[in-house]
N, C-alpha and C positions, 0 to 999 in steps of 0.2 A: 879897062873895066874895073880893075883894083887896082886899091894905094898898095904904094911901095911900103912895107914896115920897116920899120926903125927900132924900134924897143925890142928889150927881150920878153921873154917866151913866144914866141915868133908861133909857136903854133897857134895857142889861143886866139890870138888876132887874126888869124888867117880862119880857125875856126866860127870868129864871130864875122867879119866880113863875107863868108859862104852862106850864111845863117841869113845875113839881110837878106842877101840876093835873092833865096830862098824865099823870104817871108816877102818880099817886093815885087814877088812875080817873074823879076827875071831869070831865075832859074826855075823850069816846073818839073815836076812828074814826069820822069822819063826822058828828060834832058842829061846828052851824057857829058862828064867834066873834063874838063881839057886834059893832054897828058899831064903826067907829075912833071918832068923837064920843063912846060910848057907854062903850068901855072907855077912853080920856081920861079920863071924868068918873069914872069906877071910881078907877081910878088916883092921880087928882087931876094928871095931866100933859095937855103940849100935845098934838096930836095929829100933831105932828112925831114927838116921841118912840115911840107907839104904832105910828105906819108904820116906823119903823123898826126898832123890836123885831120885828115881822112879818113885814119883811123877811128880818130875822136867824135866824128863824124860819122861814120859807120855805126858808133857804137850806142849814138844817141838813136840813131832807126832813119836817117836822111839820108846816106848814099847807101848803096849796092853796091860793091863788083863782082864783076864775071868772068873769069877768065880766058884771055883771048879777044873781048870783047869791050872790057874797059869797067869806068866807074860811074854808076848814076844816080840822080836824084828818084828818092822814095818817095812815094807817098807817104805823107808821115802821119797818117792813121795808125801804124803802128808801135810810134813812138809812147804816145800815152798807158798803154799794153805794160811794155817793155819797161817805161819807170816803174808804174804799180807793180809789176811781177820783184822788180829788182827791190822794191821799198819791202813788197811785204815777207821777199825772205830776210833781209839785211836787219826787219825793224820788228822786236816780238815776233821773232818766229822762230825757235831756238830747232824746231824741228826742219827748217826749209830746207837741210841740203836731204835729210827723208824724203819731204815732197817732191824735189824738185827728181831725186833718182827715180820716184814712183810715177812722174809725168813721162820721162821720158821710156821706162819701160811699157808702158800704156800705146805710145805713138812711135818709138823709131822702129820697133819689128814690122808691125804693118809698112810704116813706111817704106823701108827694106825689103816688104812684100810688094808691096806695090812696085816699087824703082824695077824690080829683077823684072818683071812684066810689061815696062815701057821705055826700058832704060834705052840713049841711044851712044852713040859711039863718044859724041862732044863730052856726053857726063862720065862715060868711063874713062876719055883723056885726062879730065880733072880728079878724077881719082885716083888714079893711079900718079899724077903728079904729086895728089899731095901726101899720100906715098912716102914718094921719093923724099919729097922736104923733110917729112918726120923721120927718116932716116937716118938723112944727112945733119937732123939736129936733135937728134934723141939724146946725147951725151950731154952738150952742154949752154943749150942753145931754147931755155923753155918757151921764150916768146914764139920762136920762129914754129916749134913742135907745133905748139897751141892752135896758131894759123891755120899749121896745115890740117890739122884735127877737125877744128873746124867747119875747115874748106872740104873736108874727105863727108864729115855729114850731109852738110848743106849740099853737096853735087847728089847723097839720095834724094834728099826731098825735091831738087829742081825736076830728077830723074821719075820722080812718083808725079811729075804733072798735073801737080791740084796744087793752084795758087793759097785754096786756104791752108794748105800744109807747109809749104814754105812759108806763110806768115806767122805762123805758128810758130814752129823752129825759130826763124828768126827771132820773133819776139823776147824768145828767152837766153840767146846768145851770149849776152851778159853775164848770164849764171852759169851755163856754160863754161865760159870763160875762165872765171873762180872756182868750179870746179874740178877742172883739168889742170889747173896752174897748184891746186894742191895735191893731185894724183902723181903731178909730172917729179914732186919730191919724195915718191914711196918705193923703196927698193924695188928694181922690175919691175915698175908700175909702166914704162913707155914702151920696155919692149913685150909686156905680155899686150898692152891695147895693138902695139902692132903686129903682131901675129893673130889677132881677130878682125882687124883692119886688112888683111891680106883673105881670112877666110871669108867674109861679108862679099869682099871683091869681087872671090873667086864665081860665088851663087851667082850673084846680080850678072857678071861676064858668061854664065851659060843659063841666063832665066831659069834661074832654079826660085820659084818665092819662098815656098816652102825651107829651104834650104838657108834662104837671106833672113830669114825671118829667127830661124834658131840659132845662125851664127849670130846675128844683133843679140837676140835676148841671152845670151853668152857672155857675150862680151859688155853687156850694162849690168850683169850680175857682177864679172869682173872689176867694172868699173866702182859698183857701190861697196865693194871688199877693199879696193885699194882708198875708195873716199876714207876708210874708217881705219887704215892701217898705219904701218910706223913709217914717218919721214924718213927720209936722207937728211942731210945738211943739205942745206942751200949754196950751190957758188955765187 
């Protein structure tokens, strides 16, 4: 189904060879993608390269993953979303990372109310895994934190069961992304989000909305205190 690459940056090529496929139909909406082992050996690359075309890919709005469940093609309606949001904080917008903390204190408490009231066991597995990941890479390890940070929001929005809200979320993922990757350099900035990341938990694991709703809006006030505070050094 795919050429073997040959040049370097082996990611991009594997990113623009998924793109055709994509754009030619043979891969659709809902179609899920081989393992990473699996499209490696397609490839003929390591499976470095693969996670991170995927990545690359995730981050354009074309695949999903799920964990346990694997990685799949998006509908990429919300691709177009997700540039404009990324263009119009990155371009003339000296206020975006204001707007972007004020979007999300607006949407993730409700979300967090809503999850505690429909959540099921699968999305609190994900939770708590990603957890564990931030744990095990809070010190020195920002990409991996980030993932899991990510991955710990995104399992409430799956858990609130309104597609329009996980497109939402996701849409902005991006800035997300930038956001958290300057939080993860402010003294105590990983271990104060996880100690609110353990309270949030706790709510949503005894339906508490009320409860999930004030530990979010907590810990995004936290969050907009550490966006504006003093760095670390960078390792």
């Amino acid at each position: 189904m795919y050429k073997v690459i040959q040049a370097s940056r082996l990611y991009e090529q594997i990113v623009q060879q998924i793109e055709a496929s994509i754009l030619k139909g043979v891969l659709k909406p809902g179609d899920q993608l081989p393992a990473e082992r699996d499209l490696a050996q397609q490839f003929g690359v390591s499976r470095t390269a693969v996670r991170e075309a995927v990545k690359a890919l995730r981050e354009k709005g074309l695949l999903e993953a799920h964990h346990g469940r694997g990685t799949f093609i998006k509908d990429g309606t919300s691709k177009a979303v997700r540039q404009s949001l990324d263009l119009m904080i990155k371009i003339g917008q000296p206020d975006g990372s204001t707007h972007l903390a004020e979007v999300r204190e607006i949407l993730e408490p409700e979300i967090a109310g809503l999850a505690a009231t429909r959540i099921e066991e699968q999305h609190l597995a994900m939770m708590r895994e990603a957890i564990a990941v931030m744990d095990n890479s809070l010190k020195d390890d920002p990409e991996a934190f980030i993932e899991g940070d990510l991955d710990f929001h995104l399992a409430l929005a799956e858990a609130a069961a309104n597609p329009l809200i996980l497109s939402l979320l996701d849409s902005i993922v991006g800035l997300l992304r930038e956001q958290r990757l300057k939080t993860f350099y402010v003294d105590g900035g990983p271990e104060r989000g996880q100690h609110h990341h353990r309270r949030i938990l706790d709510a949503v694991e005894h339906h508490d909305a009320e409860r999930a709703r004030s530990a979010m809006r907590t810990h995004l006030q936290q969050v907009r205190q550490d966006s504006s505070g003093r760095s670390k050094s960078a390792k």
